[in-house]
C-alpha positions in Angstrom: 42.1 18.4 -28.0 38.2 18.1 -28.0 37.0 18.5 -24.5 34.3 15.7 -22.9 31.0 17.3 -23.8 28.8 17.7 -20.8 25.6 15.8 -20.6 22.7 16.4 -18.5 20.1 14.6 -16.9 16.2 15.9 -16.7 14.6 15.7 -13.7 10.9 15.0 -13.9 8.3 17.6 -12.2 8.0 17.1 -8.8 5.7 17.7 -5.9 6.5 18.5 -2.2 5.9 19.0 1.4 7.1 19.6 4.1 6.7 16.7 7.1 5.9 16.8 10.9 9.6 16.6 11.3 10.7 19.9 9.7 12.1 17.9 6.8 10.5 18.0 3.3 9.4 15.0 1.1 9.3 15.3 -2.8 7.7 12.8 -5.3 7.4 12.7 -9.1 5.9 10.4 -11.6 7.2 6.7 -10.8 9.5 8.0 -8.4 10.1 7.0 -4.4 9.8 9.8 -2.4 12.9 11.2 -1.2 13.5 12.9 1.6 15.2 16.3 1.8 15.4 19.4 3.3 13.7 22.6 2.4 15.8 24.1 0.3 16.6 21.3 -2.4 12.8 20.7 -2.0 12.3 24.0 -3.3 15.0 23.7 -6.2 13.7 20.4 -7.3 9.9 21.6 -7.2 11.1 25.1 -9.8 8.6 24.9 -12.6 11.2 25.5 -14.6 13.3 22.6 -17.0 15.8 21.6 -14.5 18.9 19.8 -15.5 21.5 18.0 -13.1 25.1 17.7 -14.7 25.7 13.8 -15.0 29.4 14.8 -13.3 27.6 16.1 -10.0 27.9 12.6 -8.6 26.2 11.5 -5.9 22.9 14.0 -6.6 22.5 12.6 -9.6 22.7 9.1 -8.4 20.4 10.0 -5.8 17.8 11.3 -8.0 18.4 8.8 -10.8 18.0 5.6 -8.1 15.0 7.3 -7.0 13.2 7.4 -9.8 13.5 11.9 -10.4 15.4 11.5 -13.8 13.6 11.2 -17.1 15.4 9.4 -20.5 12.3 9.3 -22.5 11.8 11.4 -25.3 8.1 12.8 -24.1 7.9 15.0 -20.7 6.6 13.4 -17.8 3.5 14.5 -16.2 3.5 16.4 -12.9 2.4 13.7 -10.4 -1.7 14.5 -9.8 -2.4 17.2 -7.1 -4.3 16.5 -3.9 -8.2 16.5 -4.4 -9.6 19.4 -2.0 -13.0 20.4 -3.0 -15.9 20.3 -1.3 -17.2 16.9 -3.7 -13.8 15.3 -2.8 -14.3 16.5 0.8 -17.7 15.1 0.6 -16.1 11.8 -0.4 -13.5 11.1 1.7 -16.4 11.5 5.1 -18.4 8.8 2.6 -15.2 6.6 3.0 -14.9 7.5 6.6 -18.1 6.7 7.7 -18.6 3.6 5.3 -15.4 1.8 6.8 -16.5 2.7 10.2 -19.9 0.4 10.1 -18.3 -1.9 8.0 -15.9 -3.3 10.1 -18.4 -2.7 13.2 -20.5 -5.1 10.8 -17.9 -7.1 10.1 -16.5 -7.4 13.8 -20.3 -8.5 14.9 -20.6 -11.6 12.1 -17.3 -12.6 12.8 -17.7 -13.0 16.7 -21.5 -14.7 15.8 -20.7 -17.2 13.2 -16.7 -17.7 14.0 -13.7 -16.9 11.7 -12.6 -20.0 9.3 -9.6 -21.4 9.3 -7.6 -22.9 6.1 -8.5 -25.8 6.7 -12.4 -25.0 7.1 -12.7 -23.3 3.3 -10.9 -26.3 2.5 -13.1 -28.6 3.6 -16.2 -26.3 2.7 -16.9 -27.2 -0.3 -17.9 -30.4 -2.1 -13.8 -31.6 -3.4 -10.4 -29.8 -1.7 -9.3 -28.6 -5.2 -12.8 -26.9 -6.2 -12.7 -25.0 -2.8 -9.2 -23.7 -4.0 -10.4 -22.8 -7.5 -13.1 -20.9 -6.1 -10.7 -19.2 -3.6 -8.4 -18.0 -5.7 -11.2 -16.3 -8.1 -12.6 -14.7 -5.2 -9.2 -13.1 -4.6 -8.9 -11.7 -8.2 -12.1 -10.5 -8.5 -11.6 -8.8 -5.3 -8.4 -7.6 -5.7 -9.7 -5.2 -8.9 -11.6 -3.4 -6.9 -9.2 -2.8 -3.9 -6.8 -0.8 -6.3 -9.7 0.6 -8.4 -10.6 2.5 -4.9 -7.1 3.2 -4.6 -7.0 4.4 -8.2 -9.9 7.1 -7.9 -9.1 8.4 -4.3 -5.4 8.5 -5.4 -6.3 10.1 -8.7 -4.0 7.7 -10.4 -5.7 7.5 -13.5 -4.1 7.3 -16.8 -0.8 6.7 -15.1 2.2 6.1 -18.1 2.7 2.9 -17.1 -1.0 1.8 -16.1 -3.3 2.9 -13.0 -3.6 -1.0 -12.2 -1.4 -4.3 -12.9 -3.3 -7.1 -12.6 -0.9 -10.4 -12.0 -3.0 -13.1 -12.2 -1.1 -16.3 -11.0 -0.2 -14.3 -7.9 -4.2 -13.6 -7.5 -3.2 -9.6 -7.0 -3.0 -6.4 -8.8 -0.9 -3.3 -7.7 -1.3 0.4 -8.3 1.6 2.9 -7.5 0.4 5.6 -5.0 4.0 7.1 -4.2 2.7 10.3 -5.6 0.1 10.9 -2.6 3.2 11.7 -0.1 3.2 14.9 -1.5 -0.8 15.7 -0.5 -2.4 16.4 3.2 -2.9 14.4 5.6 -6.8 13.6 5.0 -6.4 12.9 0.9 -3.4 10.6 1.4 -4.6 8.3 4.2 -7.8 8.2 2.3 -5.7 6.9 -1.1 -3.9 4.5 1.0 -7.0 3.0 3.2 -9.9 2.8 0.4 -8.5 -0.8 -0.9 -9.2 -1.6 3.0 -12.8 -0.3 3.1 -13.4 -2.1 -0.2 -12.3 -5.5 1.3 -14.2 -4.9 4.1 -17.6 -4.1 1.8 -16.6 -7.6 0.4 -16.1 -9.1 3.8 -19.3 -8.1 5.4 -20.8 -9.6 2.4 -19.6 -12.8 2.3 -20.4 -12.8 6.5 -24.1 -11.8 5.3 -24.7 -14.2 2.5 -23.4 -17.1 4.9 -25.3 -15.9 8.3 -28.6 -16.3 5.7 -27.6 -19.0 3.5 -25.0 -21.2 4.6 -23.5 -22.2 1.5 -20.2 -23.2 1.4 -18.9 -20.7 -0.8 -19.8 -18.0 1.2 -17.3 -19.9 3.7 -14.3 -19.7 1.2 -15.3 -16.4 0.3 -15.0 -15.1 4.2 -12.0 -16.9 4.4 -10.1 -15.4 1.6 -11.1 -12.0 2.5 -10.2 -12.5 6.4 -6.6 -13.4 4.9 -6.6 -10.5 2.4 -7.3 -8.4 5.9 -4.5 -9.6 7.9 -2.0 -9.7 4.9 -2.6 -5.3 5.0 -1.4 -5.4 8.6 2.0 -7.0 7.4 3.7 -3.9 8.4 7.4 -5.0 7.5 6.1 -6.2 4.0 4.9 -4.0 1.2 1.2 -3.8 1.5 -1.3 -1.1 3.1 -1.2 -1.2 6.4 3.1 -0.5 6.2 2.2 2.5 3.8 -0.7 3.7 6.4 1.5 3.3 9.5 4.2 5.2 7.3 1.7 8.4 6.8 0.7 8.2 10.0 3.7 8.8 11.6 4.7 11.0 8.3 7.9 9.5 7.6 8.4 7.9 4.4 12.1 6.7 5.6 11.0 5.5 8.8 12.1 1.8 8.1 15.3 2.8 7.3 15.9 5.5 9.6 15.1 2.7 12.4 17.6 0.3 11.5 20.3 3.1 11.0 19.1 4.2 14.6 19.4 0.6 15.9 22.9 -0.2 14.4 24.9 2.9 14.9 23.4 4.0 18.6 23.3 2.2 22.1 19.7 1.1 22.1 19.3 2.7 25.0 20.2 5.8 23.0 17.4 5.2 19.7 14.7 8.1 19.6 11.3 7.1 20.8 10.3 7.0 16.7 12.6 4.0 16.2 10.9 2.2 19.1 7.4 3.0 17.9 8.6 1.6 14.2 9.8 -1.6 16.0 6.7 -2.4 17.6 4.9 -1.6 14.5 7.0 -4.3 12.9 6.9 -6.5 15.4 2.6 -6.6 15.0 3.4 -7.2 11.3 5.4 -10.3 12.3 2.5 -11.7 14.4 0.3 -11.3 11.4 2.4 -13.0 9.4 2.5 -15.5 11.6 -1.0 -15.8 11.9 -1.3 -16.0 8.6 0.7 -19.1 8.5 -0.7 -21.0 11.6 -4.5 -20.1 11.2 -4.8 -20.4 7.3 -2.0 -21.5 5.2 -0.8 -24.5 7.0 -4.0 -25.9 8.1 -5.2 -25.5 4.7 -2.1 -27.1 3.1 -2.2 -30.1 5.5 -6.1 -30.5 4.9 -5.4 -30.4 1.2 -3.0 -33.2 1.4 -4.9 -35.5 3.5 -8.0 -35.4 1.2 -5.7 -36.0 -2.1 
């Protein structure tokens, strides 16, 4: 009788490195990193055309939930490799510095001419429903070139599935920067925060055009990029201030290594990093919060008074 023919899976190419903890992270194209230690880190990152036997169990679930294993018929790309010369170098102090006087900017207007509630941009303009429309193309606009920053400083270009997704009836567009986890410090955080530094060109703006001008669109438009600000510093959602927090404290797994932490030791027994996620969180609450008490309900009650 005919044995069971063995079938293998093939891995993608993956990056790694190691993290503060002593522990490695490894990334491949589409993939969520997955933290391991050194020496499957070094066995998953051989140049060579690895295959996992689909009987090995649990690896090959691991790798296949993760996103490692590859069905389609053309080779996946090695995920992009951190940009390290000087022009990138160059860059990245650009970005730096750029952020730096734009939210000093920023910071200033705001405290002079007041931050707008929901239910101001509502009111802003000449009918509820035209403030809206105008708020919500703001927010697409804007949102293209948050993730085309992300795209060039994460070198995500040409990506097999797209650099950017734009989803218009959500007003947002996404690009997938898992592969940065793999790259230094300075490259990574630079991926992860130019979206910010973008929203905050757009911010100062906006604060600009309605210090000098006044016009009510220039309220809507400082409104919805205030929001687009606080809705980064939802640190238990997926946006990315979570993913900056995450590479600050170099720990992809951090969310779920707290709650493992919380549930299966005496709190008084949780390392200090499970704390410091927790209070991370907690700030992500309160901007969700804020979100809903300063803008979305105001703006929501406002609408349906004046229709």
């Amino acid at each position: 009788m005919a044995g069971t023919p063995e079938i293998t899976v093939q891995l993608k190419p993956v990056q790694i490195r190691k993290l503060r903890d002593g522990m490695w992270v490894a990334v491949a194209e589409d993939s969520e990193p997955l933290v391991v230690t050194e020496a499957v880190a070094k066995a998953l990152h051989d140049p060579g055309d690895i295959e996992v036997d689909s009987t090995s169990g649990p690896l090959t679930e691991t790798l296949s939930d993760a996103g490692f294993t590859d069905g389609s018929a053309d080779a996946s790309p090695r995920p992009p490799s951190a940009p390290v010369s000087a022009g990138w170098r160059a860059a990245r102090a650009v970005l730096w510095a750029l952020g730096t006087a734009l939210f000093t900017m920023s910071a200033a207007l705001l405290l002079h001419g007041g931050v707008p509630t929901g239910a101001d941009a509502i009111s802003a303009g000449p009918h509820p429903l035209l403030a809206v429309a105008v708020a919500v193309g703001v927010a697409i606009v804007t949102a293209v070139p948050h993730e085309l920053a992300h795209v060039v400083f994460g070198r995500a270009f040409g990506r097999r599935r797209g650099s950017v997704r734009v989803r218009v009836r959500r007003a947002s567009a996404t690009t997938n920067l898992t592969h940065v986890w793999a790259w230094p410090a300075s490259p990574r955080l630079a991926a992860v925060s130019a979206g910010i530094v973008v929203d905050l060109a757009f911010l100062t703006l906006a604060l600009a055009l309605r210090a000098t001008t006044g016009a009510w669109v220039t309220t809507v438009a400082v409104t919805v990029m205030v929001m687009r600000i606080v809705w980064q510093l939802r640190f238990h959602r997926n946006c990315d201030g979570r993913h900056i927090a995450k590479m600050l404290i170099d720990n992809p797994t951090i969310d779920t290594d707290t709650r493992q932490a919380l549930t299966t030791r005496l709190w008084t027994s949780a390392p200090r990093s499970a704390w410091l996620w927790s209070a991370v969180i907690a700030v992500g609450v309160l901007a969700e919060l804020a979100l809903l008490a300063v803008w979305l309900a105001p703006a929501a009650l406002r609408l349906l008074s004046v229709l």
